[in-house]
C-alpha positions as CSV (number, residue, x, y, z in Angstrom):
1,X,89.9,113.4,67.0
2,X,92.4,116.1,65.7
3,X,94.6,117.8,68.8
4,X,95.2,121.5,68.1
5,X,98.1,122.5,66.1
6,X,101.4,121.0,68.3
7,X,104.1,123.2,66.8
8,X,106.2,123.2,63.8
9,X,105.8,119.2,63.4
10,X,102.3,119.5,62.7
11,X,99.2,118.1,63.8
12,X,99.0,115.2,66.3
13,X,96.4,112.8,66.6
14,X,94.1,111.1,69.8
15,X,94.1,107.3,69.1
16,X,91.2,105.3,70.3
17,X,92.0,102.3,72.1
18,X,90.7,100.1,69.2
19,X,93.3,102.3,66.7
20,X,95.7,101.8,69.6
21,X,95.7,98.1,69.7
22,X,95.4,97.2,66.3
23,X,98.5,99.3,65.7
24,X,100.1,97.2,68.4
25,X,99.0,94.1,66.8
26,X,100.3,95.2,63.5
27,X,103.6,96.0,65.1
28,X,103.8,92.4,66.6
29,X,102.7,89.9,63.7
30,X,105.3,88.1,61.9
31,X,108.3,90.3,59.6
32,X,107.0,93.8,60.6
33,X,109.5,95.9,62.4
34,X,108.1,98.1,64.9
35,X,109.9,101.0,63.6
36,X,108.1,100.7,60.1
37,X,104.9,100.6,61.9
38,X,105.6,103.5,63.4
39,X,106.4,105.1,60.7
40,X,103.5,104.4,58.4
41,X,101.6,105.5,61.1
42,X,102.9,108.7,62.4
43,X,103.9,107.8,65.6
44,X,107.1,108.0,67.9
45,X,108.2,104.5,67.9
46,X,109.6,105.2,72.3
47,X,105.3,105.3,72.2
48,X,104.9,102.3,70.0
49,X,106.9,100.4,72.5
50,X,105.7,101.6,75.4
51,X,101.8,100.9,73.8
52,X,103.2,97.0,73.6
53,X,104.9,96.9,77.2
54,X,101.0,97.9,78.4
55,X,99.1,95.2,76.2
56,X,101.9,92.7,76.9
57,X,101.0,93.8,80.2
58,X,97.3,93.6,80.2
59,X,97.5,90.1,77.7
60,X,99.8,88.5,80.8
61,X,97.6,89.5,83.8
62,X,95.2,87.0,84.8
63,X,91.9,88.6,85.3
64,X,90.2,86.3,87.0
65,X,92.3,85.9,90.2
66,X,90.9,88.3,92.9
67,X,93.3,89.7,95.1
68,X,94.3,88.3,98.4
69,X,93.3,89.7,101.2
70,X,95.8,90.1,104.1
71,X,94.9,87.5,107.0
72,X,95.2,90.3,109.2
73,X,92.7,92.5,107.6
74,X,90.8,89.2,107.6
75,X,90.8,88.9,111.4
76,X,89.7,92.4,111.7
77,X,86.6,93.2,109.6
78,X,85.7,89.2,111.5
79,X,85.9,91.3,115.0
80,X,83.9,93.9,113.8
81,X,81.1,91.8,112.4
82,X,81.4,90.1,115.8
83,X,80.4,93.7,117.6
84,X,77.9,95.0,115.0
85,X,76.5,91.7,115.4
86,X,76.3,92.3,119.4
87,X,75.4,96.1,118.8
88,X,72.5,95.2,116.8
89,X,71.0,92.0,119.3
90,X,71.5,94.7,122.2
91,X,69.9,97.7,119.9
92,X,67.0,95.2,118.9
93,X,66.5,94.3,122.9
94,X,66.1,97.8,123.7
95,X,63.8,98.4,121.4
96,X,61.6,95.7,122.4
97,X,62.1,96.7,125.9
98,X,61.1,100.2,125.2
99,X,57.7,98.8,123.1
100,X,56.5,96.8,126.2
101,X,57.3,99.8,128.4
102,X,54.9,102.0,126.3
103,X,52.0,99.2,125.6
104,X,52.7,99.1,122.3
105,X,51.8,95.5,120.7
106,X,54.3,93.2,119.0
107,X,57.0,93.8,121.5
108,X,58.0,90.1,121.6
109,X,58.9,90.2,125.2
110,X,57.0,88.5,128.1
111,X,58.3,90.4,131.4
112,X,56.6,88.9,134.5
113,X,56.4,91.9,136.6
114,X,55.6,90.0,139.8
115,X,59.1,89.1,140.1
């Protein structure tokens, strides 16, 4: 994908992440120099460099790991399943409640009302 005219250097060029890459690649293998890859490609070697600091950077993450959760934060969503599990048994009791108050069937409730 062309980029409109940049100025009297001429015309400057999007690179797909599969162009960018492979350029990287080239730039690391064996007796290439970074600054003849550059070159031969048309790009500013300060953005050849910083394209390898990212894929050295993506190539030494590890992926798999999930992030660790503070024990704090832990604790905290713990306490608040803890009262959306006591809203909902107090929400569901009403409910029934309310059901055997208007005769409705399947109330679950068996209120003695001699007591």
């Amino acid at each position: 994908m062309k980029v409109p005219n940049a100025g009297p250097r001429g015309t400057r060029h999007r690179r797909s992440l599969s162009e960018k890459i492979a350029i990287v690649r080239e730039s690391m293998s064996p007796g290439m120099s970074a600054a003849h890859v550059a070159k031969r490609h048309h790009i500013a070697l300060n953005v050849l460099y910083y394209w390898r600091k990212v894929y050295r950077d993506v190539v030494d993450a590890d992926l798999t790991a999930a992030p660790r959760q503070d024990e704090g934060e832990i604790a905290d969503l713990k306490l608040q399943v803890r009262n959306l599990e006591r809203l909902l048994g107090q929400r569901t009791l009403e409910v029934a409640i309310l059901k055997d108050r208007l005769g409705m069937p399947g109330s679950g409730l068996e209120i003695d009302e001699n007591e």
